[in-house]
Residue frames as a rotation matrix with the C-alpha (Angstrom) as fourth column:
UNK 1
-0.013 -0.994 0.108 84.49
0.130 0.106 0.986 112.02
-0.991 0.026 0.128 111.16
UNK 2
0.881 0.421 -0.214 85.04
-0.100 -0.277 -0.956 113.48
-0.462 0.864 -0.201 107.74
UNK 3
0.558 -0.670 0.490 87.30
0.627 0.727 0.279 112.24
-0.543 0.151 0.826 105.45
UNK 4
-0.195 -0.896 -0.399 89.00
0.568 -0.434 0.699 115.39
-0.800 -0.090 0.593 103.99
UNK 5
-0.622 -0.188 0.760 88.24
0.767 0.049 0.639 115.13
-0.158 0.981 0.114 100.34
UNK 6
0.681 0.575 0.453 85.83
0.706 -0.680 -0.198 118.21
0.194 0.455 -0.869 100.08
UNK 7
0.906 -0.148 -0.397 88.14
0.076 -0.865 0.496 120.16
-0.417 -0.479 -0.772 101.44
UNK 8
-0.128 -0.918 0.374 91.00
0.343 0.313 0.885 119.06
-0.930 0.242 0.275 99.45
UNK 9
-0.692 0.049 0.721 89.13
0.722 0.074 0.688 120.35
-0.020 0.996 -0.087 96.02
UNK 10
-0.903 0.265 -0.338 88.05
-0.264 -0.963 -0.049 123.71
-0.339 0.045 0.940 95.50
UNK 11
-0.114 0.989 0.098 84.93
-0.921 -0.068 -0.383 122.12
-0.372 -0.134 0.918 93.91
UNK 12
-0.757 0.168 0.631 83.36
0.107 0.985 -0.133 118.65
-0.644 -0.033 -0.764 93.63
UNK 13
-0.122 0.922 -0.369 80.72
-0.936 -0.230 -0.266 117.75
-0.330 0.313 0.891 91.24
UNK 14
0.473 0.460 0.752 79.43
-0.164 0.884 -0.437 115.06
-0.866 0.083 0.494 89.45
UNK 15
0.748 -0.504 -0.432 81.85
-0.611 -0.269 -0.745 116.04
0.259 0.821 -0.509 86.26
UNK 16
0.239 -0.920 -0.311 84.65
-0.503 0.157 -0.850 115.42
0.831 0.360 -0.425 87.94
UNK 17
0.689 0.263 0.676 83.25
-0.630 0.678 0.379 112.68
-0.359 -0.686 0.633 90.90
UNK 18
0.984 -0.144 -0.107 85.17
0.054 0.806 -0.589 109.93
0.170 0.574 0.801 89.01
UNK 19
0.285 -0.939 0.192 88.78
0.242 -0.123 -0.962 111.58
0.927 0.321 0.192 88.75
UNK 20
0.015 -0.186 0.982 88.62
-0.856 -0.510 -0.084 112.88
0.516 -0.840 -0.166 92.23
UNK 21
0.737 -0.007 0.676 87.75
-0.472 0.711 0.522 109.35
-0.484 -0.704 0.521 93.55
UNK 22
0.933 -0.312 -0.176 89.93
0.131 0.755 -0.642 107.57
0.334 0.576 0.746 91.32
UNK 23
0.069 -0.744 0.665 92.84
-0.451 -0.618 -0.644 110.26
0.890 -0.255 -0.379 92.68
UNK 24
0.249 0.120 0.961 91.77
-0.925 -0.264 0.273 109.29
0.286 -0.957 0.045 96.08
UNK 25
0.822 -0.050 0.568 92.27
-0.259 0.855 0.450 105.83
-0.508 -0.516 0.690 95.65
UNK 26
0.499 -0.837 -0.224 95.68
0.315 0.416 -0.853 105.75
0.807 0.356 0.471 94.20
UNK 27
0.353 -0.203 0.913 96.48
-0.633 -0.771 0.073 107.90
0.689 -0.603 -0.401 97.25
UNK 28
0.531 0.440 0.724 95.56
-0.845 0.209 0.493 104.84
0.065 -0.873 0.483 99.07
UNK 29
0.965 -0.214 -0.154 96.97
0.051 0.723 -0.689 102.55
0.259 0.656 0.709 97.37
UNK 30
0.442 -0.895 0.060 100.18
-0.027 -0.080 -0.996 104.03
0.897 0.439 -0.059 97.22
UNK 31
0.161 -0.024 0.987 100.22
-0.946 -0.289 0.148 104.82
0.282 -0.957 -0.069 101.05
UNK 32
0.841 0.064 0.537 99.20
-0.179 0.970 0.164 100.47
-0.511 -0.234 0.827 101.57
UNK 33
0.782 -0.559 -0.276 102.21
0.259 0.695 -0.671 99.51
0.567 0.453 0.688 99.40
UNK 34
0.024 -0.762 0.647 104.69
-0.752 -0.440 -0.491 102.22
0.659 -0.475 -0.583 101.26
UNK 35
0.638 0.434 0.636 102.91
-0.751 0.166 0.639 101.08
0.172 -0.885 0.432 104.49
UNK 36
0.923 0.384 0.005 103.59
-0.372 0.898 -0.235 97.33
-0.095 0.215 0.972 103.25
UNK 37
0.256 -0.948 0.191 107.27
-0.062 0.181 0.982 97.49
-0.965 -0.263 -0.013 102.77
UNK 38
0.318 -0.278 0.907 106.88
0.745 0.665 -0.058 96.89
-0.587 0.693 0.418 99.15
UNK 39
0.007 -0.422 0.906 108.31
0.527 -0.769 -0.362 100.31
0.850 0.481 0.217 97.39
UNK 40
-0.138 -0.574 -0.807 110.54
0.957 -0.287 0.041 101.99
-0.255 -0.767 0.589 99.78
UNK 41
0.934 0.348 -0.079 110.79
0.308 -0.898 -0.313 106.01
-0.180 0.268 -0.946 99.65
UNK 42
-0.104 -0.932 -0.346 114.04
-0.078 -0.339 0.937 106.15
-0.992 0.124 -0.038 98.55
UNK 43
-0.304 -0.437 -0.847 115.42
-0.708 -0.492 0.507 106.59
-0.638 0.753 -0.160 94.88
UNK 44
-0.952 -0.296 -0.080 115.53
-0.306 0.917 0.254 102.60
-0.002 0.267 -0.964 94.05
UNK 45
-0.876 0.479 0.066 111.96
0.234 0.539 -0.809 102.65
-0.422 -0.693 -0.585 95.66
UNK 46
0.055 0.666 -0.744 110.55
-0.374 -0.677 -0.633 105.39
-0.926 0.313 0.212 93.95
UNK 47
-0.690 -0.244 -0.681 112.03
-0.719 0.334 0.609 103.63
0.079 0.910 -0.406 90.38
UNK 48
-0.868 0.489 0.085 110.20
0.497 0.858 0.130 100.39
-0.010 0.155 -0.988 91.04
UNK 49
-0.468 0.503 -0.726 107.18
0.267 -0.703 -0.659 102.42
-0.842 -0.503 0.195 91.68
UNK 50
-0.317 0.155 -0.936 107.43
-0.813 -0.553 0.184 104.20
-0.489 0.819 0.301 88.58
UNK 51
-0.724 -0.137 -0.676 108.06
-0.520 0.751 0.406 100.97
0.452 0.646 -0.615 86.41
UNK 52
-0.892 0.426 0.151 105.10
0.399 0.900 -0.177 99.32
-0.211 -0.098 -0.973 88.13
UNK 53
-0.345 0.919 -0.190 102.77
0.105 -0.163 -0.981 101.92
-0.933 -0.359 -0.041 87.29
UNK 54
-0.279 0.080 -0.957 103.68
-0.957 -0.112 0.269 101.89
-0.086 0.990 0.108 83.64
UNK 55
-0.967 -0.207 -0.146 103.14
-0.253 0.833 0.492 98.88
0.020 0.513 -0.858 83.67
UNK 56
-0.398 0.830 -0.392 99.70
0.346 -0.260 -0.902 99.65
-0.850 -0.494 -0.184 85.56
UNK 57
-0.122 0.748 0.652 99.15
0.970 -0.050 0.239 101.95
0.212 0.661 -0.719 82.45
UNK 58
0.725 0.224 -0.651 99.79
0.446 -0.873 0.196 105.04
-0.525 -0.432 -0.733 83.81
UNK 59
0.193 -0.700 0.687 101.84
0.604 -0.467 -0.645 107.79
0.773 0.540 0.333 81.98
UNK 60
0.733 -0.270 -0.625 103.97
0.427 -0.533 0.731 109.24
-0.530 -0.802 -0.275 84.84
């Protein structure tokens, strides 16, 4: 059972190992909170969202 991610990036390496997992786990993340009820996919949902990753430290 393979988990996608080579195929999802034209090329892996050890350069850019870090950003590719780090990608992969906000993926997850974001998927567990949807999942979770806590940030709906709607407009209102997608705001909180935002405003929790700035707070997070992300620049979205």
């Amino acid at each position: 059972m393979g988990t996608g991610i080579p195929e999802k990036y034209d090329t892996v390496t050890a350069e850019n190992l870090d950003s590719i997992i780090q990608e992969e786990i906000g993926l997850v993340f974001a998927q567990v909170l949807e999942d979770a009820g806590v940030y709906k996919r709607t407009a209102e949902g997608q705001a909180a969202f935002d405003r929790f990753l700035r707070h997070c430290g992300a620049e979205i």
